[in-house]
N, C-alpha and C positions, 0 to 999 in steps of 0.2 A: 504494500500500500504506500502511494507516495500523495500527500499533504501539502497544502498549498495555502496557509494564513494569508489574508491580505490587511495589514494593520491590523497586526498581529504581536503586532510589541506592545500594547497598550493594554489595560484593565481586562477585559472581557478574552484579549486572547493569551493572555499570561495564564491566568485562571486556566482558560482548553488546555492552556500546556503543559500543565501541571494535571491535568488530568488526564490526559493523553499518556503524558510520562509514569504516572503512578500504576494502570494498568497494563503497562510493559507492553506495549502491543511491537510488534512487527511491519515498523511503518519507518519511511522516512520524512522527514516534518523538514519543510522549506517557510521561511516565514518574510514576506516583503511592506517595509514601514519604513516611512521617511523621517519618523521621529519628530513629530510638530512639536514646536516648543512648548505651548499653550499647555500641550499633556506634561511632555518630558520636560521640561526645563532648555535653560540656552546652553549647557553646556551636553551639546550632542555626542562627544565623542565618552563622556562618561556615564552617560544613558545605555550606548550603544553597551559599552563595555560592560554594567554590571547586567545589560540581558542576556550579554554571552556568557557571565561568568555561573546565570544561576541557569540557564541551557545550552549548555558547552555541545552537545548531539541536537542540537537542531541549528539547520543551515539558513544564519541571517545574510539578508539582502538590505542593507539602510539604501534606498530608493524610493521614487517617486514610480507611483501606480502605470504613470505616461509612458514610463519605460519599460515596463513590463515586458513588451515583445523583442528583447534584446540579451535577452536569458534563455538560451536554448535549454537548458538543465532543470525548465519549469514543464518544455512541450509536452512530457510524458506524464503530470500530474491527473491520476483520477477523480481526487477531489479537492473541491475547492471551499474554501470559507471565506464571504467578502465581507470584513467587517471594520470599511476605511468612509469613514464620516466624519465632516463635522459635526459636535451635538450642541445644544443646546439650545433651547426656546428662544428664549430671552435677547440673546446674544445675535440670533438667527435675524430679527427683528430690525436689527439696524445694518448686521454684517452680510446683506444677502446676496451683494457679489459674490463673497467666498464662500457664502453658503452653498449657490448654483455650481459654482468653478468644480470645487471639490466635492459634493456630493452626486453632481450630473454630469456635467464636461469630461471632467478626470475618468467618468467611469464609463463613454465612451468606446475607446481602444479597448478595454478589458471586455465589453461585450460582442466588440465586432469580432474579435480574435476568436471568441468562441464561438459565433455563429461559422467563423471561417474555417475552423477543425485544425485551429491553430495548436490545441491541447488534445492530439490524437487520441489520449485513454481517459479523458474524462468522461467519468458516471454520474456523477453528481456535483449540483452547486447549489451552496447553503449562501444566501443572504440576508443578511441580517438587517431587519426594518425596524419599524417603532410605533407605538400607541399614540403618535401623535401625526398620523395619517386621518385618523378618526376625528379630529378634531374635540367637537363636544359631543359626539356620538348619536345615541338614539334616546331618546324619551318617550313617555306615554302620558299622555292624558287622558281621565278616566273618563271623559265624555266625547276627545274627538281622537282618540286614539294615539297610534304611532306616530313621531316625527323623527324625519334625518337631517342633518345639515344646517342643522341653527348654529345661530352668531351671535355672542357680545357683543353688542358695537364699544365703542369707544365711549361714546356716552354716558350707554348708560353705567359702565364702569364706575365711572366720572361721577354721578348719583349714587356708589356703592347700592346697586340694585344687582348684587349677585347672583341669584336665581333666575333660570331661563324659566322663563312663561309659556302655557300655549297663545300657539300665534293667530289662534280664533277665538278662543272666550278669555283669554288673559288668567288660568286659574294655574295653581300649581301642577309640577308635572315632575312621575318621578323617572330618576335617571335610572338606564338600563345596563346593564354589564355589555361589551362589545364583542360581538361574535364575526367569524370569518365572513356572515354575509350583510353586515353593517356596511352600510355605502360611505365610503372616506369622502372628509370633505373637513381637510386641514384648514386650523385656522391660523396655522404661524409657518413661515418659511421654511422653519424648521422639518416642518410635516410635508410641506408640497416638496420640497427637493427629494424626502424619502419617498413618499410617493411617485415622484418621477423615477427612479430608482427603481422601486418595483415596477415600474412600465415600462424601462429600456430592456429588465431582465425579460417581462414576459413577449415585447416586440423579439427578440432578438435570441430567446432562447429554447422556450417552452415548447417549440413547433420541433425539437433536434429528440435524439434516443439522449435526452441527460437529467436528471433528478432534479427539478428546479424547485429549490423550498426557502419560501419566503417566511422569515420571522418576524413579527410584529411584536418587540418586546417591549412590555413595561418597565416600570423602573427599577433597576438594579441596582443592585448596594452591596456593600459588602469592602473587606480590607484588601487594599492595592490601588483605592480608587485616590488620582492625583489631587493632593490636599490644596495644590499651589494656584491651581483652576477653580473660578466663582460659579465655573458652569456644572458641577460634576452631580449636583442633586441634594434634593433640600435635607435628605437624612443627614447627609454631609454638612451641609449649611448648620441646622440645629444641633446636634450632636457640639460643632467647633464652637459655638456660641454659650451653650452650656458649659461645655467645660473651660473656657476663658472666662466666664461669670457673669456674658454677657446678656440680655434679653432676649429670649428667642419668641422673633415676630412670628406672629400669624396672621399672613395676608388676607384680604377679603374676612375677616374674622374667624378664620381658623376651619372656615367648613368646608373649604376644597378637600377632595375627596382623589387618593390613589393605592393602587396594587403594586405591593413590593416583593419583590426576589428577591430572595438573597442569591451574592456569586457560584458560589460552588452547588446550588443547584442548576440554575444556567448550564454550567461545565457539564454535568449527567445528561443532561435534554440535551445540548449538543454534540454529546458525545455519543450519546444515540441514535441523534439525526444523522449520523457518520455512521454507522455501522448495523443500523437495522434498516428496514423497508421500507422508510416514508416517503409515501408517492410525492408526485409534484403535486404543489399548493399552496397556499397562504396560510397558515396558523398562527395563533393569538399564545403569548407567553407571558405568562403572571404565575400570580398564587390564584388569582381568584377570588382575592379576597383585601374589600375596601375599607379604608380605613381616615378618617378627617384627620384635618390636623394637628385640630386641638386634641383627639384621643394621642394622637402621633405623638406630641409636646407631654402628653402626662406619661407615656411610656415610657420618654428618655426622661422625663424627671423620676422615675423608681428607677432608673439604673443610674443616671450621673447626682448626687446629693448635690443641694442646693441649686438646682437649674430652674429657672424664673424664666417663665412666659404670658406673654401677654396678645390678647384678638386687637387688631388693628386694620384701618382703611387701605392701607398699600396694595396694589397688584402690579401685574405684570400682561400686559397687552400679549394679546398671543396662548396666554395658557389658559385651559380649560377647566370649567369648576369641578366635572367629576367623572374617573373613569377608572374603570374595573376589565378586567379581561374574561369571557366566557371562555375558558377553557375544557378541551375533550378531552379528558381526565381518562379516555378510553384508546386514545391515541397510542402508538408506539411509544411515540418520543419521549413519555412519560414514565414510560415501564420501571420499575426501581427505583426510581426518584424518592427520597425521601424529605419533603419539604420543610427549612428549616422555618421555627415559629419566630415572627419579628419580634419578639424580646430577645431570644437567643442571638439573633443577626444582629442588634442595637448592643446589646452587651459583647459583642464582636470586634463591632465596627467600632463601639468605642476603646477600645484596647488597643485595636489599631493605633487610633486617633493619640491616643497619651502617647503610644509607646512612640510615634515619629516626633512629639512634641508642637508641633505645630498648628495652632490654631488662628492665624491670622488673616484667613478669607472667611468674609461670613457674608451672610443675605444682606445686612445693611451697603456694603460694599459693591454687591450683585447689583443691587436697587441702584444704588449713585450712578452706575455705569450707562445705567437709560437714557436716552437722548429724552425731551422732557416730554415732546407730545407722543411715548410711547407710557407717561405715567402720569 
């Protein structure tokens, strides 16, 4: 079996590869990432170095995805993992040149090569998406039913009128867990560049004899994640806030609503997407299971002593008040999986957090960084 990471040096592929390597498989592992500083830091050559020092048997390429077709030693890869994105909502918002650059342009080449049989023994290609294709998802209203594709406007933000309405009688409406046949309809850049993403794979790929499986993951957490980056997730945010002794805000007043993974379940689902049956498709990757933020904040307050939060009017143009992932808990991908509980993954990830010592990106920080008519 020969392995083919794409931005693969980063959080989510470090994790595969550690779990790749603990089950001793009989594989060779190729792994290509340019080393964006934003993740790794500006000092590239000692990023690069301690990824070789802690996977000395897997064969790093520090490259650009562009160049990909200039490595003959990747042609015979059977499978592939593309997992080279910009992330972040927030950040998407203002930066969407290099949103589209790097999430659509860049990825390009990589799919013409595969339409072209450029990768003669490829069986499969895993890409890695996101929940934030769905935008605000699906709702129900208990007198006029289903809706798709609603919007916050700016507005009524602006009014801290957080709760989407129905858009016929104005009454409440509850929000629905996202399933593979929820119609996407992104509401930050964020979401549209991944979505285009899934549509150059399926223009370009789905129609060949090769495994195209597309992930739409939620939020993932867990220890490795870059503490130096304002973008990396709010568990992150809260968790550094606490433990500096800082306040940990609750946007919109704390009632945004999201589904957490922790890393090393990730790593089993994709490690399965690798080695069992899973036809081509789209699948939703969570726990399954929604959580606000104010429960969120009292979580990490019984694990970090002394953490103080407070519900406030701030948001963030672009994110979504609440989203869960319907998951097929019948699936392959799932098989063995044993789900860790988010207090377990919080008193994890704050272990982490103490043991690198550093807590000096927090949400206040993320916040300032908004150009002003996004807040």
């Amino acid at each position: 079996m020969k392995i083919l990471l794409i931005g693969g040096a980063g959080f989510i592929g470090k994790s595969l590869l550690r779990a790749l390597v603990s089950r001793r498989l009989s594989c060779e592992i190729f792994v290509l990432d340019h080393f964006d500083t934003q993740i790794h830091g500006f000092c590239k050559d000692l990023a690069i170095s301690n990824f070789q020092a802690e996977f000395p048997s897997v064969r790093l390429i520090p490259d650009d995805l562009k160049n990909i077709a200039s490595y003959v030693e990747l042609t015979d890869v059977d499978s592939i993992f593309n997992m080279a994105s910009s992330t972040g909502t927030a950040q998407s918002m203002y930066s969407y040149q290099e949103y589209f650059q790097n999430n659509v342009v860049a990825h390009i080449p990589l799919v013409t090569l595969i339409a072209s049989n450029h990768f003669v023994d490829l069986k499969k290609y895993i890409n890695l998406s996101s929940r934030a294709v769905y935008g605000e998802g699906s709702y129900f209203c208990p007198i006029h039913g289903s809706h798709h594709g609603l919007r916050r406007s700016l507005k009524q933000l602006r009014l801290h009128q957080w709760e989407l309405l129905c858009p016929y009688c104005g009454g409440q409406m509850t929000p629905l867990a996202v399933g593979r046949n929820t119609i996407p309809s992104p509401t930050s850049i964020y979401g549209l560049t991944k979505l285009c993403q899934e549509n150059l794979t399926s223009q370009f790929i789905t129609n060949l004899d090769i495994a195209t499986i597309n992930l739409r993951l939620q939020n993932i957490y867990g220890p490795g994640q870059s503490l130096g980056n304002p973008y990396t997730g709010v568990l992150n945010t809260f968790i550094k806030s606490a433990l500096s002794g800082k306040m940990i805000e609750l946007y919109e007043q704390g009632g945004m609503t999201r589904d957490f993974l922790y890393m090393s379940d990730l790593s089993e689902i994709l490690v399965n997407c690798l080695l069992l049956d899973i036809k081509t498709g789209i699948y939703n990757v969570g726990s399954g299971q929604a959580i606000n933020f104010l429960s969120l904040a009292e979580l990490i307050s019984s694990v970090v002593v002394g953490a103080k939060y407070q519900r406030c009017n701030k948001f963030r143009f672009g994110d979504v008040r609440h989203v869960s992932a319907d998951i097929d808990m019948e699936s392959k991908m799932f098989s063995g999986v044993r789900f860790t509980s988010l207090k377990a993954g919080i008193e994890k990830l704050t272990s982490y957090i103490q043991e690198c010592g550093t807590y000096s990106s927090t949400g206040a920080e993320e916040y300032d960084l908004l150009p002003s008519h996004l807040k």
